[in-house]
N, C-alpha and C positions, 0 to 999 in steps of 0.2 A: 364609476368615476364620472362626474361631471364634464361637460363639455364646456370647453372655457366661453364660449360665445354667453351661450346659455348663464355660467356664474357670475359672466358680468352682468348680463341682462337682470336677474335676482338682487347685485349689488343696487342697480339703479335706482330699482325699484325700493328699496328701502332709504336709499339715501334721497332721490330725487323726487319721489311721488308723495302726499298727505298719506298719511293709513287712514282709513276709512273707517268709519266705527260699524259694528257690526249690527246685522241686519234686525230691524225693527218695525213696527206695524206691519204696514198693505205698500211701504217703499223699497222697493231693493236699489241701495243706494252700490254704483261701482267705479273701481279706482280710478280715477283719472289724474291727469296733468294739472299742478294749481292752476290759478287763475292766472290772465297775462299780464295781469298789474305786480304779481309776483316775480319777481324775480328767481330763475330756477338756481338750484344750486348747486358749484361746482362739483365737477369731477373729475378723474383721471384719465377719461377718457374723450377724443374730442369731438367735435362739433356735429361731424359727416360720420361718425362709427354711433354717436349717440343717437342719431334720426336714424339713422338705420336699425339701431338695435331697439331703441321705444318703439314697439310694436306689440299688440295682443296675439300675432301670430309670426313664426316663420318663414319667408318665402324663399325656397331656396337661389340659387345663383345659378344663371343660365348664359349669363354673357360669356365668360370664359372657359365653356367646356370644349375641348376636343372632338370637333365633329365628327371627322375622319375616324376616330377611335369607336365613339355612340353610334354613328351610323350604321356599324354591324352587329348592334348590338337590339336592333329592331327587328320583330318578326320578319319572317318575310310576306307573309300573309298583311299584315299590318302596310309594311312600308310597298307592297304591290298593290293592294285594295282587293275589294268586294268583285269587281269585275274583269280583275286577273285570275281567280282562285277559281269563277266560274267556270272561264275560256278553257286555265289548266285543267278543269275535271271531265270538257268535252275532248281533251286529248290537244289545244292549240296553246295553253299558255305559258307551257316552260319555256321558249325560248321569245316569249313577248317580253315576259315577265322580269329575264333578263334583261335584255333589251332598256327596260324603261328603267330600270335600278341602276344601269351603268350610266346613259342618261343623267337621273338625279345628280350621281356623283360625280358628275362633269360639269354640269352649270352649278351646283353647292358647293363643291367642295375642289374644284380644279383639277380632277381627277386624268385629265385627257386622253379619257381612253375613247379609241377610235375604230372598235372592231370589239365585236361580242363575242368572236371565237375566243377560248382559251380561257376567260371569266370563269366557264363553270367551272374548273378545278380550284381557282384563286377563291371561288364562295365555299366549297368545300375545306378548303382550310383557315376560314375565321371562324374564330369561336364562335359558336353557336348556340348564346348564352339565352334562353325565353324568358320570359317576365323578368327581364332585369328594367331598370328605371332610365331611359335616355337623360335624363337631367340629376344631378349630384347634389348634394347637401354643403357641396367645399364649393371654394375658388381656387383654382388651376391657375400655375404660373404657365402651362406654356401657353405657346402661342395659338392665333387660330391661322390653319392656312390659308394662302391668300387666294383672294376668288379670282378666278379670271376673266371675271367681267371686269377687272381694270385692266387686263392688259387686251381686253376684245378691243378688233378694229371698230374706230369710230365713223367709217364709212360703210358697217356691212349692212345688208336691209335685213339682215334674219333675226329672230329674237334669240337666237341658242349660238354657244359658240361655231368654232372651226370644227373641233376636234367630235362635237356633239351632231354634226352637220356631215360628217365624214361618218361617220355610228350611225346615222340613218340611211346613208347610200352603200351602205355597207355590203354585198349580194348577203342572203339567206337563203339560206336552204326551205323549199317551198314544202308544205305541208301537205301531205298525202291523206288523202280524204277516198276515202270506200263510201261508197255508195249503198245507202241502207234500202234498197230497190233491185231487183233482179230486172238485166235488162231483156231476158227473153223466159218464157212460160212455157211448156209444152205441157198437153193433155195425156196422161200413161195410165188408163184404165187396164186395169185390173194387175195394175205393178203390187205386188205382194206387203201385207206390211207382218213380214218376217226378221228379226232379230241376227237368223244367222245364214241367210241368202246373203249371196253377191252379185248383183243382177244389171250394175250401170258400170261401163267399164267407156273410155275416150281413147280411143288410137293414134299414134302419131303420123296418123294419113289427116285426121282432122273429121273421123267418123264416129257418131255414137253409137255404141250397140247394146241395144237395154234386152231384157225379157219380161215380158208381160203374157202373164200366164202359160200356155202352150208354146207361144211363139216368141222367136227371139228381131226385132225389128233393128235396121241399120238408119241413122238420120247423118245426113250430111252438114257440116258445120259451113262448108263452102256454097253449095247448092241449095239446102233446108229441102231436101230433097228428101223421101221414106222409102224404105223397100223392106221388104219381108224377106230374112234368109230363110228361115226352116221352120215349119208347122212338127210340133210330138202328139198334137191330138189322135191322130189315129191307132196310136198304142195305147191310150190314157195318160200321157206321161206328160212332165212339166218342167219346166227352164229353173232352174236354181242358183244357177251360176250363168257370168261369161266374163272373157278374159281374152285380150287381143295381146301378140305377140309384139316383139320388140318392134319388129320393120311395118307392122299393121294392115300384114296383106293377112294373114294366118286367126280364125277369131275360134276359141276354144267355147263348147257349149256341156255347164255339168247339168244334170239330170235327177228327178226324181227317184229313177228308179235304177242309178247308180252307175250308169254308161257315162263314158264321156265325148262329144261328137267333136271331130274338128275341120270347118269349113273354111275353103281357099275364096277369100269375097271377090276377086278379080274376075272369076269366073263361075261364083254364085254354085258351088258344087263341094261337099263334103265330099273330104280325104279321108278321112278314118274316124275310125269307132274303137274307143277305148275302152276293153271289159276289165273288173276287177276287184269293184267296188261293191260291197253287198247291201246302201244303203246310198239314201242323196249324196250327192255333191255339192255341196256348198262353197267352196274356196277351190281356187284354182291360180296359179300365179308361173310365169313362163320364166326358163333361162337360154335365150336361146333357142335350139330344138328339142330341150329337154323340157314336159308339161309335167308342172307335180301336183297335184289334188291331192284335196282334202274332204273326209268323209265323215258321215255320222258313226258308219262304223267304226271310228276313232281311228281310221289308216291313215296314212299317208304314202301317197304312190309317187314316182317320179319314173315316167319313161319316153323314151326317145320316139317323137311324132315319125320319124322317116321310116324309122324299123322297129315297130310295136314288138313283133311276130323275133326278129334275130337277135334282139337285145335285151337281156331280163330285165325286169322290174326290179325298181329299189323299195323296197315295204321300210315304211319308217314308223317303227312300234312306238310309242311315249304316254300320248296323251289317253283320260281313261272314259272320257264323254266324247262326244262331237266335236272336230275341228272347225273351226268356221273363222279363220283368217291366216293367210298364209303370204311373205311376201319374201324376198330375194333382198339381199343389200346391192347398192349400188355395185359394187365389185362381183357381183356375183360367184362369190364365193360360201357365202353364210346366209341360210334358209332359218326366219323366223316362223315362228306358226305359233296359234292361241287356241283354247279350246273352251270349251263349256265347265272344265272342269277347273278352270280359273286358273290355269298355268301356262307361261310363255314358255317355250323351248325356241331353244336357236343350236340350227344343225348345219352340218358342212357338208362338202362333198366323198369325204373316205370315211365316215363310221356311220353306222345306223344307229348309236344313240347318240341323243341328245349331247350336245357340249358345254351347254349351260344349260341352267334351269331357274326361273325365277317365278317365287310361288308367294307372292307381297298381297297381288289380286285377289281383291274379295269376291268377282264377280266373274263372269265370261270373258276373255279377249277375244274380241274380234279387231279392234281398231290398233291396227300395227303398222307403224311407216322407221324407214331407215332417214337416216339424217346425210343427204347427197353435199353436205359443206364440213360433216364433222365426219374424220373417219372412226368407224365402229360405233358411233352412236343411234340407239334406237331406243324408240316413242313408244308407248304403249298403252290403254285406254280400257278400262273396267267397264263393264256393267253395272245396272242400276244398285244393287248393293256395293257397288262400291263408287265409281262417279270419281276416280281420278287417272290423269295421266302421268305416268312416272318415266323417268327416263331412265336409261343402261348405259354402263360404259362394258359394250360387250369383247371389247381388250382385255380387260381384266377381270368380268365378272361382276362386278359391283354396282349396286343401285348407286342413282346419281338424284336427284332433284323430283318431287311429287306437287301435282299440284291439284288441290278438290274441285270443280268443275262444277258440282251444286245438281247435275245432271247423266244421266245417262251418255257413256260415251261412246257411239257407233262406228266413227271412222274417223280418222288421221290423216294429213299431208300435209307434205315438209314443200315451201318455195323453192323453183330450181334456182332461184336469182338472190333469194336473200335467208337471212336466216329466221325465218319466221313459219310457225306452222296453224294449222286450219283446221278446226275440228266438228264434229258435227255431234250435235244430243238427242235425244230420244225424254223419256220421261225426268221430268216433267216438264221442261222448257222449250222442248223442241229447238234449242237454237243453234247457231254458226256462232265460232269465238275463231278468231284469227290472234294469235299469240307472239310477242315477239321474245327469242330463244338470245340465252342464257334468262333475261329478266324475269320471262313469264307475268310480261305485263299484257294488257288486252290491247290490240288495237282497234276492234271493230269488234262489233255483236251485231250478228244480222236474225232478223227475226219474220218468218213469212209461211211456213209450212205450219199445219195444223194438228201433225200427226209425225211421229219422230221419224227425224231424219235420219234410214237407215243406209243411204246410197252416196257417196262422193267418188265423184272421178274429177281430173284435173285436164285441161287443156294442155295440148302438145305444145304451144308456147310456153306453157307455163302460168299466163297471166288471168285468166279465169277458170271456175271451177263449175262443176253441174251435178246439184244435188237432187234427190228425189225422195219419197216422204209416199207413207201407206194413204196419203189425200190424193194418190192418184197424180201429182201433177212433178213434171222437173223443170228445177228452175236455177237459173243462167246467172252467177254474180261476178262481176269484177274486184278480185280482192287481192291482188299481187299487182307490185310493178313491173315493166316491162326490163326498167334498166336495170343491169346486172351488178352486184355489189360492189363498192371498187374497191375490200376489202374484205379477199374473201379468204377465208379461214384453210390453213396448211397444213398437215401433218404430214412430218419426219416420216413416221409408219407409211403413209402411201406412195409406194415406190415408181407406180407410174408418173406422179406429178416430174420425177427425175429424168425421164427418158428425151432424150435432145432428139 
């Protein structure tokens, strides 16, 4: 079917134009309007529809379309530019980006919005139509809205209205910027570059305690002070693990050759010697005064530091390779542990097996953290054949969320203050991804070790972390905020949040 514009346009032209004879020699002779000594010939159409419609091409009609309506009908890429889309990919321009769109639509289109909170849900529901055409082929009877540059005061000195002048003084939430620089370095010769060592652990006295080779060294975060707790050279033997207790006067030391030692740092003197284990000790993780290790003999010990000797051992039989990560949920209730043999188990305090089991891992778990904002959720972090972290709702058992990492993952840790977690890689990228949870988008990639980073411990604030890397060196980054969420996540299930 013909567009009537178009069939009149066709009429004209046979009735108002010469037909042209057709083409001959080296002239290409083409239609035109007679001459102006001619007089043209009527039509039924008038004067201002005829000049418009005599034309060799169409222009569509742009005076009366509905702004307000086309205006969201532009990308957003388009209608923010080239220099929003960059800022957005550095992690600053979602909410500039905002910002200048609401802007537009307040000096265009009289929009008067005066605060860019709440906007993002209002752009999530206009249609989100791409490659449509902002300009129409019709003319539109309605109206256009009215701009409110006629009702702007004519005394104001600013070029933008009131309500666009209110949208820039608006407060914003300030953009959190990590620092891709570590602000302290330390020298750790001859720190291991072992896969399934746990060898840098932070106390919440504010002390590091690393082991580097034989010896296990104290560095004060307060002081920057070193001291040397305990030499195992004299037997041949070597530091494999350390692990400092809740209160951080108590530092547990596992061992090559499967003892586990436990030193009081107050007064610089081992309390006990833990036998039991028939091969290293790699993992070690405290509840309390109960220490549970973790072996290559694929054991699992858990016994009571005060009374080694009056209180049996708990043997936790499961895994069928080396355990080499082991950690407590915030509740201390439910013991996670990962093994070589690419299975997470999560164990309680009344049975000796396992209570769940999740076997998704293609590769070694070592890199295990509990989620201290979600109750029962935990993190979990493959090996180089596999390179992802997946999360558990271990309430019920069920895998929740994975995400591929592109890298080796060696260790995990969840923000005491927000919901964001921190992870560390090994091959090939050796890098830091700081994560923020449910999204699992990136907020920082820190990149500075040369050799995979098999160590992360977190500060007793919470607000920096100290990783360490087979280069021998650890190093110091600030990648958490200080301020504590002011929405912070509640479960029904946790019955202490109920206690008045």
């Amino acid at each position: 079917m013909f567009n009537q514009d178009y069939e009149r346009r066709l009429l004209v032209q046979q009735n108002g134009f010469a037909r042209s004879p057709p083409y001959s020699g080296d002239t290409l002779k083409v239609n035109c309007s007679e001459s102006p000594s001619t007089p043209p010939k009527k039509s039924g159409l008038s004067p201002h529809s005829q000049a418009r419609l005599n034309s060799d091409r169409f222009i569509p009609s742009r005076t009366d379309n509905n702004w307000q309506m086309k205006f969201a009908m532009i990308s957003e890429g388009v209608r923010v530019g080239a220099t929003t889309k960059k800022a957005r990919e550095n992690g600053e321009g979602g909410r500039d980006g905002l910002a200048y769109s609401c802007l537009l639509k307040n000096e265009l289109l009289g929009a008067n919005i005066d605060d860019v909170k709440g906007q993002c849900d209002e752009r999530r529901t206009l249609n989100p139509i791409e490659g449509r055409n902002l300009f129409q082929f019709a003319s539109s009877n309605e109206n256009i809205a009215n701009n409110d540059v006629a009702t702007r005061s004519a005394y104001s000195l600013s070029p933008v209205s009131a309500e666009s002048q209110k949208l820039l003084r608006s407060p914003r939430k300030a953009t959190r910027k990590i620092s891709r620089i570590p602000f302290k370095v330390l020298d750790a010769p001859e720190l291991q570059d072992d896969f399934y060592l746990n060898l840098v652990d932070w106390s919440s006295q504010n002390v590091l305690s690393v082991g580097l080779g034989s010896c296990v060294y104290l560095w004060s975060a307060c002081t920057s002070q070193v001291t040397r707790l305990c030499d195992l050279s004299s037997d041949g033997n070597s530091v494999t693990s350390v692990a400092w207790n809740e209160r951080g006067n108590l530092v547990s030391v596992g061992t090559h050759h499967g003892y586990v030692q436990v030193w009081d740092v107050s007064v610089n003197k081992q309390v006990n010697k833990l036998q039991g284990h028939s091969a290293r000790v790699g993992a070690l993780a405290w509840n309390g005064d109960v220490l549970s290790s973790g072996s290559r003999d694929r054991l699992i010990l858990q016994r009571d530091v005060r009374t080694p000797g009056l209180v049996p051992e708990r043997r936790l039989v499961g895994h069928r390779q080396e355990v080499c990560g082991l950690k407590w949920s915030p509740d201390n209730q439910y013991l996670a542990s990962g093994g070589n043999d690419n299975r997470l188990f999560v164990w309680n305090l009344h049975s000796l097996s396992p209570v769940q089991t999740y076997t998704e891992h293609l590769a070694a778990v070592k890199a295990i953290a509990w989620s201290p904002h979600h109750h029962g959720l935990l993190a979990s972090g493959g090996g180089t054949a596999d390179r992802c972290i997946r999360f558990w709702n271990t309430l019920t058992g069920q895998p929740m969320q994975c995400v591929d990492t592109g890298s080796q993952v060696c260790n995990l840790a969840w923000s005491k203050h927000s919901s964001e977690l921190v992870s560390t890689h090994g091959y090939s990228q050796n890098q830091i991804l700081v994560w923020k949870y449910p999204s699992l988008t990136q907020v920082a990639k820190l990149t500075g070790h040369s050799y995979r980073v098999l160590y992360l411990a977190m500060s007793p604030d919470g607000e920096a972390i100290v990783t360490g890397a087979g280069d021998e060196t650890l190093r110091f980054w600030n990648v958490f905020s200080k301020a504590r969420s002011q929405k912070e996540n509640k479960s029904v299930l946790n019955l202490f949040t109920s206690i008045r």
